[in-house]
N, C-alpha and C positions, 0 to 999 in steps of 0.2 A: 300598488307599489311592489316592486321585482325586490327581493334580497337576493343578491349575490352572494356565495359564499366564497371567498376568495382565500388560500392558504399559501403558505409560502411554498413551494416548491422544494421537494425532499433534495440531501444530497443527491442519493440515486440519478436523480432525472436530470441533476445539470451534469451530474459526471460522465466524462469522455467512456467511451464503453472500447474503442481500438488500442492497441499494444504501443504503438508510439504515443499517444497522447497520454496513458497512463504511467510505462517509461519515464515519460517527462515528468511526469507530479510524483512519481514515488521520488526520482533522481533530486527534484528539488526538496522532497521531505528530508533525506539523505543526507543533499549538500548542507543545509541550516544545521542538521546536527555535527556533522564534520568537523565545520565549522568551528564550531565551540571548539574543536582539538588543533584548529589549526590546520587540516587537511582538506583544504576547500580544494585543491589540486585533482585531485584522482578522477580520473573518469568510470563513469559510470555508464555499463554497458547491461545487456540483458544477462552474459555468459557472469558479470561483476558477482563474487562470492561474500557475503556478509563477513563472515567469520576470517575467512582469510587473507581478503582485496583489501575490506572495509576494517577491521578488526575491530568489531561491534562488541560489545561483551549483551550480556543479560538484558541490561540497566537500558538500555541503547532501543533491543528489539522492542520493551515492554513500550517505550518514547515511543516511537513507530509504530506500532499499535496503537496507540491513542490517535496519532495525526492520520492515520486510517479510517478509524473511524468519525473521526472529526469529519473528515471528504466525503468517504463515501458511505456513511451510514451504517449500520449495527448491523446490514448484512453482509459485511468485510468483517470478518473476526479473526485478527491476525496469532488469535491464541488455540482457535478451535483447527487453525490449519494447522500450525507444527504442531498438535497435539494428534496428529494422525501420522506424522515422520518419527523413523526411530535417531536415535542420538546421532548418528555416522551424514544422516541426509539434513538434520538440521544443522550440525556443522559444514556442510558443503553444499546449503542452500543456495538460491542463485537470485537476485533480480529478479531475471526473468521468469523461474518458476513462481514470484510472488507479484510478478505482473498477469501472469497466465488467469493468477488465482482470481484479481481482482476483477479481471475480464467478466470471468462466467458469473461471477458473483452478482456483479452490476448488471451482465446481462440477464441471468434468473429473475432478479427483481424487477424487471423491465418488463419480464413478462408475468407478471402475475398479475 
């Protein structure tokens, strides 16, 4: 008799690893918190500024951090990146450079 050992498949391996498909899941993490403000309206683009577009406070990024790593696993750490930007780039962070982030991120873990 064969045992199989059968595991469920990590985030990592089901998540989209290209820039528009992650675009779309960061954008829907986004819209759901908006939401709650009332601001389901605004588009969300890669250039979209957190702090300025979005006007996210603290409390907002830490949310987005959890549903980060809810998706795509413990190697997206939305704390270890803006802890390498000084104060001036976290307030004029972009979308896109935290779609960029999640790219390589997902793709490093692909390949190990």
């Amino acid at each position: 008799m064969t045992t199989v050992n059968q595991t469920a498949p990590s985030p990592a391996t089901e998540a989209p690893v290209d820039a528009p498909a992650v675009l779309a899941e960061i954008s829907g993490m986004l819209r759901t918190m908006l939401d709650e403000y009332g601001l389901d309206d605004i588009e969300i683009t890669m250039e979209t500024r957190f702090t300025e577009d979005l006007e996210l406070e603290s409390i907002d990024l830490v949310t987005l951090a959890g549903s980060l790593e809810a998706r795509y696993g413990r190697q997206v750490n939305f704390a270890e990146f803006v802890a390498d930007l000084e104060l001036e780039e976290i307030i004029d962070l972009t979308v896109g450079q935290l779609v960029e982030y999640v790219v390589r991120c997902v793709r490093a873990a692909g390949e190990r």
